[in-house]
C-alpha positions, 0 to 999 in steps of 0.5 A, a space after each residue: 487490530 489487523 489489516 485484511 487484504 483481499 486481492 480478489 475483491 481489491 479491499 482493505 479490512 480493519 478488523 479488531 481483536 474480536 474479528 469484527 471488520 469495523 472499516 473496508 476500503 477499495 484498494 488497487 493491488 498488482 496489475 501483474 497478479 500476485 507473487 513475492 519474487 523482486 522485480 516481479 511488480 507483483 503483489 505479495 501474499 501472506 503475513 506482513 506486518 507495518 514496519 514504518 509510517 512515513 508521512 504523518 502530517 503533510 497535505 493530501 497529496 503530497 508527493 513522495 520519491 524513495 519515501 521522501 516528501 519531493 516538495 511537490 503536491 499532486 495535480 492533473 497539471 503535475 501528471 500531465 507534466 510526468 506521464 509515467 510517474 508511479 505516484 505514491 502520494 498522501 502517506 506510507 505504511 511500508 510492510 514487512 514480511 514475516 515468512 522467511 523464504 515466502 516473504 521475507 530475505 533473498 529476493 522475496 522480501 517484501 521490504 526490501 522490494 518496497 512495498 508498501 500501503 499508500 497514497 495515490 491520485 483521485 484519477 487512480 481507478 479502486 477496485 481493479 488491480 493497476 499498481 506496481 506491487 504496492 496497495 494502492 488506495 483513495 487519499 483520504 482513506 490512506 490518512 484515516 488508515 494512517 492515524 487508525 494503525 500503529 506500526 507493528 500492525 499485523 497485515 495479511 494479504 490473500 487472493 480470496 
């Protein structure tokens, strides 16, 4: 199994080992594009593969800061509360890249840019760019996804 990102149509693809897609989710990638250098915001191309899941067994909704559970559950009145706040909610697949030089070491590497798959708020609009860096998706699609994907999976991200 792998997962397909495309930047382009802001989608997320489970694919088995035949190459058949057997789930699709709208997904929000980069509101500043695409790109691999730290600090851009932007969201990384290539291979990638699931270095960790964190999150497994909270509720919808959980609030996570520095991949930790805040003890806080999302709500209109908690965003009215935090205006700005970039809200990782639900559950994190944190990716890894696996191209030396393009994705991985120095100052392109996604991991330690803290990239990742995750949660975000019912309000958080798919399929148009709009996040930091990260794949942002719908909170029941992040834990379908979840429980679907081991970590090790292969993810390959493209502008197609």
């Amino acid at each position: 199994m792998k997962l397909l990102v495309s930047v382009a149509r802001q989608t997320l693809q489970v694919v088995d080992d035949n190459g058949a897609v057997f789930r699709e989710y709208p997904v929000s990638t980069a509101a500043a594009g695409v790109g691999e250098v730290s600090g851009s915001y932007q969201t990384p191309r290539g291979p990638h593969i699931v270095r960790a899941k964190i999150g497994g067994g909270h509720p919808a909704n959980t609030v996570f800061v520095r991949r930790r559970p805040t003890g806080e559950i999302w709500t209109p009145e908690l965003a009215e509360q935090f205006p700005g706040r970039d809200w990782i909610l639900t559950r994190i697949l944190w990716l890894s890249g696996c191209q030396p030089g393009h994705n991985r070491l120095g100052c392109v590497d996604t991991m330690r840019r803290y990239v990742y798959i995750h949660g975000s708020p019912d309000t958080a609009e798919m399929g148009i760019p709009g996040s930091h860096g990260c794949i942002r998706m719908r909170n029941a699609d992040i834990i379908e996804l979840f429980d679907l994907v081991p970590c090790y999976t292969a993810v390959d991200i493209s502008e197609d």
